[in-house]
C-alpha positions, 0 to 999 in steps of 0.5 A: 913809157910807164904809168903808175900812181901813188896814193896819198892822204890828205890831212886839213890844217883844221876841221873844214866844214860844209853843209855836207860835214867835216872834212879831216883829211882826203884822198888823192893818187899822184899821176907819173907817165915816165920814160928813162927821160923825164916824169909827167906828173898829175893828180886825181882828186876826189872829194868822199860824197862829192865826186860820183865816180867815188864809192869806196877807195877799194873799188875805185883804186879797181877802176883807177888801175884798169884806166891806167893799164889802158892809158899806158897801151894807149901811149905806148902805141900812139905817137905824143900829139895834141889829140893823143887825150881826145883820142883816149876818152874817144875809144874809152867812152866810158872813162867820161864818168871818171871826171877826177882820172881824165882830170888826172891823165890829162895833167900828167900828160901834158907835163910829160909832154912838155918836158917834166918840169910841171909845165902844163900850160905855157902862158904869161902866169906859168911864166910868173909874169902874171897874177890871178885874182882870188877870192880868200875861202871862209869855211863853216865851223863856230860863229867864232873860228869864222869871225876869226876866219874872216878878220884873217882874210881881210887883213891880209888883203882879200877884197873877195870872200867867199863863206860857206853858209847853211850849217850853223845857225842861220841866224848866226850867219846872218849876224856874221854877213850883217856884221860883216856889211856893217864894217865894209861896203859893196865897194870894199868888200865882195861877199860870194856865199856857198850853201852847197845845196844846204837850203829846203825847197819851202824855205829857199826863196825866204832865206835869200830874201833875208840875205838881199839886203846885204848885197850879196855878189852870188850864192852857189848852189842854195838847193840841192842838185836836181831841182832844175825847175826851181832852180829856173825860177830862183834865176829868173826871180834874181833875188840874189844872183844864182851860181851853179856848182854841184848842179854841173856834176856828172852832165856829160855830153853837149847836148845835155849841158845845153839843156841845163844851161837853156833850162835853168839860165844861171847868172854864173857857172862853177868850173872845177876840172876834177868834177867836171871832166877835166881840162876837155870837159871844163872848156866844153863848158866855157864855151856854152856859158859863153854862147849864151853869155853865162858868166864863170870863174874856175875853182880847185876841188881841195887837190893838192899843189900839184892839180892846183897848179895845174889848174891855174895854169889852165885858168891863166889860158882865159882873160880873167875878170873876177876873182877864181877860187883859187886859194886852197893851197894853204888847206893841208899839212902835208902837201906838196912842195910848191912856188905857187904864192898868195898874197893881197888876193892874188895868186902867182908864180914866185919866179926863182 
């Protein structure tokens, strides 16, 4: 057995845009474990200023090709089993601080194993006999490219939205949430914001009062990672419900992820399997939240179809009750062939 990687860029439909910047385009390398047989196929996605083990596509692209050499050894002198990954990370410690190649790995090898047809997960959705909820993703930019965003997303049946906040003016936002509120209520439309860390200290606790009165389902990470004290009291304080993000990157290990999770109490958790230890990594973490009756749902990382697949297929594996965040298969202008759909904020497998 063989391994290899292919890189490719990336290129957005538009300029999307988050309190960290704008992203135009971005990196992923494709994933093949093949024999004379059949391909395994995954994909490691990183997001620049996001992803921790990214620095420079240089030294990466180093550290991609050492892990590859030793997945191949790996492979080629293990037996294809359900512990063959546990195994790999177990005598390869150090591979825990590259969330996006385990991400990777563990995608490629178990399509491999499961016969080279993109099948990582055998369960009802990968079978097109289920559908997931989405929440329809409204990306920052002009007041009006996401008034534009938002009317397109309602029309075509998103009962969930999400809007990325804290890089334009914020009265602006307030004006597109309060329009917004005006038109649909709570029991029409559920409205989840992201801030990605975008709110200061001082001003947090005044901003989410502003955005009480629109019953507002969640906000994700409204400060920056790290304020673990204060991200306690804005839970505990419940002025609007509090989701982590950016706060679970790089925890590793259970014990410090109990530790987060008793310090800071979150009323939900974002899982996203590139950031945050791959498919092992990610339910480690449900199965915290759970003990601790944390509620969750699983979002991609801007992969292309091939890790959005994937994912999917991975999220079909947990009884789902509210929309997953889902929906970035649409971003890009060179993606991958796919039968994944989206239609009335679902997410499925078109069967042939």
């Amino acid at each position: 057995m063989r391994v290899s990687s292919e890189h490719i860029k990336l290129d957005f439909k538009f300029p999307a845009g988050t309190s960290r910047g704008i992203l135009k385009e971005k990196s992923s390398w494709i994933i093949r474990i093949h024999d004379k047989n059949k391909i395994g196929i995954g994909e490691v996605s990183v997001i620049e200023g996001l992803s921790p083990e990214f620095n420079t596509q240089q030294a990466f692209e180093r550290n991609l090709k050492d892990y590859i050499n030793k997945f191949e050894t790996c492979l080629n002198e293990n037996f294809i089993s359900e512990t063959l990954m546990d195994y790999f990370i177990k005598t390869h410690p150090s591979i825990l601080a590259f969330p996006s190649i385990i991400f990777g790995f563990e995608s490629a090898y178990l399509d491999f194993k499961n016969g080279g047809k993109q099948i990582y997960f055998d369960n009802d959705f990968t079978a097109g006999k289920t559908v997931i909820p989405i929440n329809g993703l409204v990306w920052m930019g002009n007041e009006s490219f996401m008034q534009e965003q938002l009317k397109e997303k309602i029309e075509i049946g998103f009962t969930t939205i999400k809007m990325k906040v804290g890089a334009i003016d914020w009265f602006k936002e307030l004006k597109i949430i309060d329009q917004l509120r005006e038109n649909y209520s709570k029991n029409d439309l559920t409205i989840r914001l992201d801030a990605n860390g975008a709110f200061k200290a001082e001003e947090v606790k005044q901003k989410l009062h502003q955005l009480r009165d629109f019953e507002i389902h969640s906000i994700e990470q409204p400060i920056k990672r790290g304020q673990w004290q204060l991200m306690k009291e804005l839970c505990e304080e419940n002025i609007i419900p509090i989701a982590l993000d950016e706060e679970l990157i790089g925890i590793i290990g259970i014990s410090n992820k109990i530790e987060l999770l008793e310090t800071i109490m979150p009323h939900y958790i974002i899982l996203k399997p590139s950031l945050h230890g791959g498919f092992s990594g990610t339910k480690e973490w449900i199965e915290l939240a759970d003990q601790k009756q944390i509620n969750w749902w699983i979002t991609s990382a801007l992969e292309s179809n091939v890790g959005l697949n994937a994912i999917c297929q991975f999220a079909a594996n947990y009884p789902i009750s509210i929309p997953q965040g889902l929906g970035t298969g649409g971003l890009y202008l060179n993606n991958f062939p796919s039968d994944l759909a989206v239609d009335r904020g679902f997410i499925f497998k078109q069967r042939n």
